[in-house]
N, C-alpha and C positions, 0 to 999 in steps of 0.2 A: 708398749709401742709409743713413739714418742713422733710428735708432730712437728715440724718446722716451716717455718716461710721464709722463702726467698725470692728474689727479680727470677722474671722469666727470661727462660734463653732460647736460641732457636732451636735447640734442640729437643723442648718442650714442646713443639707445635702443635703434633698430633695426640700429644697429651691434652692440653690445651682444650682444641676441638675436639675431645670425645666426652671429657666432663661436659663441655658448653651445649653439645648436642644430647648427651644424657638430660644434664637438668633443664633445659629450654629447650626442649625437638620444633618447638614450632617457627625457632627462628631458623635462619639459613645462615651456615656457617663453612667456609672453605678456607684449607693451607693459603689462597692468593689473597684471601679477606684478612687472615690475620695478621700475615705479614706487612700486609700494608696499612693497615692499622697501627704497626709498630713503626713499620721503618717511613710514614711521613705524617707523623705526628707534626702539631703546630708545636714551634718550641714553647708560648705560651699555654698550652696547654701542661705543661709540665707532668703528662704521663707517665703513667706508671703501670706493668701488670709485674702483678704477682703471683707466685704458686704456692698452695698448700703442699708439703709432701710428707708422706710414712710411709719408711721402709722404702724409699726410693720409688714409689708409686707416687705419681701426681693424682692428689685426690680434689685437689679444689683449688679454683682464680680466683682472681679481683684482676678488673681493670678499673683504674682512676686517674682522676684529671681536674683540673680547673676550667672550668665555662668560662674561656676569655673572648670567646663571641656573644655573652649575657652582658646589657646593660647595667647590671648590677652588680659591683666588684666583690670576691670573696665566695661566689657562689664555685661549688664543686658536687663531686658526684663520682660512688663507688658501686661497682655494680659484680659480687660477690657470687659464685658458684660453687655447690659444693656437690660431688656425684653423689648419686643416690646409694646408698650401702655402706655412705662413710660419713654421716653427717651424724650429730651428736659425741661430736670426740675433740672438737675445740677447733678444728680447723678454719669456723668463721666469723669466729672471735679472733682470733689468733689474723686472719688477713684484713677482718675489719680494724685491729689496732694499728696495725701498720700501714694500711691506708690511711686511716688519719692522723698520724703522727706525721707523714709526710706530706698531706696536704697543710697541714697545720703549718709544717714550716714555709711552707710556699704561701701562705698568706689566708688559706682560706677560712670563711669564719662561718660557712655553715655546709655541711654532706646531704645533700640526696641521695637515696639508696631504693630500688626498686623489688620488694620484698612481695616474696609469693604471697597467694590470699588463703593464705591456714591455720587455724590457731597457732598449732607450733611455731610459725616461721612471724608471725605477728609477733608472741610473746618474746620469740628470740631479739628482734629487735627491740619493743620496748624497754626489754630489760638494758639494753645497752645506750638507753637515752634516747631512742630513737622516734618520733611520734608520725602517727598516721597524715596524709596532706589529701592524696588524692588515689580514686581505682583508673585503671585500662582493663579491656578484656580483650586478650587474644580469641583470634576466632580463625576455621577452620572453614575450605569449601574442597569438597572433593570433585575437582574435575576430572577424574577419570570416570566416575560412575553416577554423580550425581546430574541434575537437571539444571543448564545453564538459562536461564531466558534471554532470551532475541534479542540482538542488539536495537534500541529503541531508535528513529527515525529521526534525520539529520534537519534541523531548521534550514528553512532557510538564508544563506548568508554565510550558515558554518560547514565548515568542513575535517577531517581531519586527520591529522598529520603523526610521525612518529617524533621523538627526542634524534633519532638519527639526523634528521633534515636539519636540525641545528647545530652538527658538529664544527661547521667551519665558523659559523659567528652562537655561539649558546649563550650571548646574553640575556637574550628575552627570557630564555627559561629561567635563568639566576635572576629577574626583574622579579619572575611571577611566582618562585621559590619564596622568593624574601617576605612578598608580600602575603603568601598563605600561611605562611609559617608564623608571622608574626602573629595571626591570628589564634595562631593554634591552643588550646587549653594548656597549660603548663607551667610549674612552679618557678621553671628560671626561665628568664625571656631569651629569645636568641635574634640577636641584630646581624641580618646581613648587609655588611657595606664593603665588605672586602671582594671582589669579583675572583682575582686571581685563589685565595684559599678555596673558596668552594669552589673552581675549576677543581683546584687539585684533590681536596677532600669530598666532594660531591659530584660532581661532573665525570672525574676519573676514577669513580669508585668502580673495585672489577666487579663486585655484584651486580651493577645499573646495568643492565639490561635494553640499550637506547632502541633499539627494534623494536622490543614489548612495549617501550614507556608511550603511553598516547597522548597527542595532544590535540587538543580544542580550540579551532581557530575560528572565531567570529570577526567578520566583515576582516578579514584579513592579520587581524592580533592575536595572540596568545590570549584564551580567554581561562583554560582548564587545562589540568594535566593529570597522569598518574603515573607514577615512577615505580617500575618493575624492577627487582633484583631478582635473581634467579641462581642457582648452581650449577647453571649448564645440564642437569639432568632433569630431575624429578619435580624441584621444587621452587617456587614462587611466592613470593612475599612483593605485598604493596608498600613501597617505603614510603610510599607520600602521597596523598592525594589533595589536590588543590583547586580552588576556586579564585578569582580574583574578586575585588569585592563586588566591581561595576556589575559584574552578572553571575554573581550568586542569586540563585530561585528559577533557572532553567533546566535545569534538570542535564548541567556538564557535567558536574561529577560523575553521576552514574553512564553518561555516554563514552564517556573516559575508559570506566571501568572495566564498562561490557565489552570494550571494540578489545582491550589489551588483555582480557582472560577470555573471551574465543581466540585470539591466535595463542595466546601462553596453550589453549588446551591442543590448536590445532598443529601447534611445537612440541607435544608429545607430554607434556606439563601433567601430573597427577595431581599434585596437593596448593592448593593456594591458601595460602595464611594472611593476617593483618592483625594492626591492632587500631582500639580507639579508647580513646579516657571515655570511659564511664559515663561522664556529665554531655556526651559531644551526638547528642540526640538525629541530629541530622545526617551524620554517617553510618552511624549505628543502624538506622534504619533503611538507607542506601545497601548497607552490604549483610542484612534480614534478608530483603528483596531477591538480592540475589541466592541466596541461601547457604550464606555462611552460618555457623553453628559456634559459641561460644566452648572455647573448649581450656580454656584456664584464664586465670584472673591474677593480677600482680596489684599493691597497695605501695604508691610510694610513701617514704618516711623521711623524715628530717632531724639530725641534730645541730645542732649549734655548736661551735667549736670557741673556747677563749674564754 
């Protein structure tokens, strides 16, 4: 049986999303997420996804791209699936080459690659050049059966609002975006300056959830947020949770939290996921609290290209 790679087509879609939901179940993945992933890529990102296939079965992606919102030029990133029942047959070798042949031409001079945390899937990349940088651990809370705690009590001054109430002007949240993120733990930097991109790549993303997403207003500003992506059915993912710096140590984030998974659960919501780097102590222990559960771990790697 013989393995090939090629560009993906639309007609791959729901091939696509079955590997992605095989090997990562705890992200959220839909037909409206991929497609748009594809069709409003940044042309500087110079995208690319790929499919493994045998025997006309799509057995494994790669999506890859250049970070041309990293202050750091050269910086890129392939992020590799392969389904479970076909792995050890060359398929992610075979898509790891040809991602970076083509980033390579596109200029980039080093890969990030987000590589599960298991012997196997570790030695697979080092043998490929690839070295350990930093852990995330996905983590799991079951709101359909599990025990939510009480949403904690509002200070004085704050109040709090949804991501919807900002649809006609959403600057502020792209203010308070840029400024969490910047802070965020993470091997490439990501600089927001562009307003209109993250409209269209963040703001319009179909998973965002502006209902679920809460925000934390002291004395009238955007102090805190957290941004909900959802499937429309079952499942809930936190894409972001932020603090801004003036009032990090009042306990927003976790108010954020609580107010947007009691209604995600009282939306009919079963599963809520998240992830956080490893090193990022103060979230990690925010969403204990609530009683999330670690339920897989990934180790990014890096080679150098040139």
């Amino acid at each position: 049986m013989t393995v090939l790679v090629r560009d993906f087509s639309p007609a791959d879609t729901d091939a696509w999303i079955r590997v992605r939901r095989a090997s990562v179940p705890f992200m959220v993945t839909t037909r409206e997420s991929a497609a748009f992933e594809r069709e409003t890529a940044h042309p500087d990102k110079k995208m690319r996804m790929l499919v493994a296939e045998e025997d006309g079965e799509v057995i494994g992606t790669a999506f890859a791209g250049i970070a041309y919102d990293s202050a750091e030029p050269g910086q890129s990133f392939v992020t590799p699936h392969i389904g479970p029942g076909h792995r050890r047959r060359g398929a992610g070798a075979l898509l790891l080459r040809a991602a970076e042949e083509h980033l390579g031409a596109e200029g980039a001079t080093a890969v990030y690659a987000w590589v599960q945390d298991t012997p196997e899937s570790r030695a697979f990349a080092e043998r490929r050049g690839y070295r350990p940088t930093r852990s995330l651990h996905f983590q799991r809370l079951d709101l359909a059966n599990g025990r939510l705690p009480g949403r904690p009590s509002l200070p004085a001054g704050v109040e709090l609002r949804t991501a919807a109430d900002f649809m006609d002007d959403p600057r502020p949240m792209f203010e308070a975006d840029a400024e969490a993120t910047a802070d965020e733990p993470s091997d490439i930097s990501t600089d927001f300056t562009d307003f209109d991109d993250w409209v269209s790549h963040t703001w319009n993303h179909p998973l965002l959830d502006h209902g679920l997403s809460t925000v934390v207003m002291a004395d009238g500003r955007v102090a805190a947020f957290t941004a909900a992506h959802t499937d429309g059915l079952t499942r809930y993912w936190s894409g972001m949770t932020g603090t801004l710096r003036a009032q990090r140590g009042r306990g927003f984030a976790k108010l954020a939290k609580a107010d947007s998974l009691h209604r995600a659960r009282a939306a009919g919501y079963t599963d809520a996921f998240t992830s956080n780097d490893a090193d990022n102590r103060p979230m990690l222990a925010v969403n204990q609290w609530f009683g999330y559960e670690i339920c897989a771990s990934e180790v990014r790697h890096v080679r150098e290209l040139g």
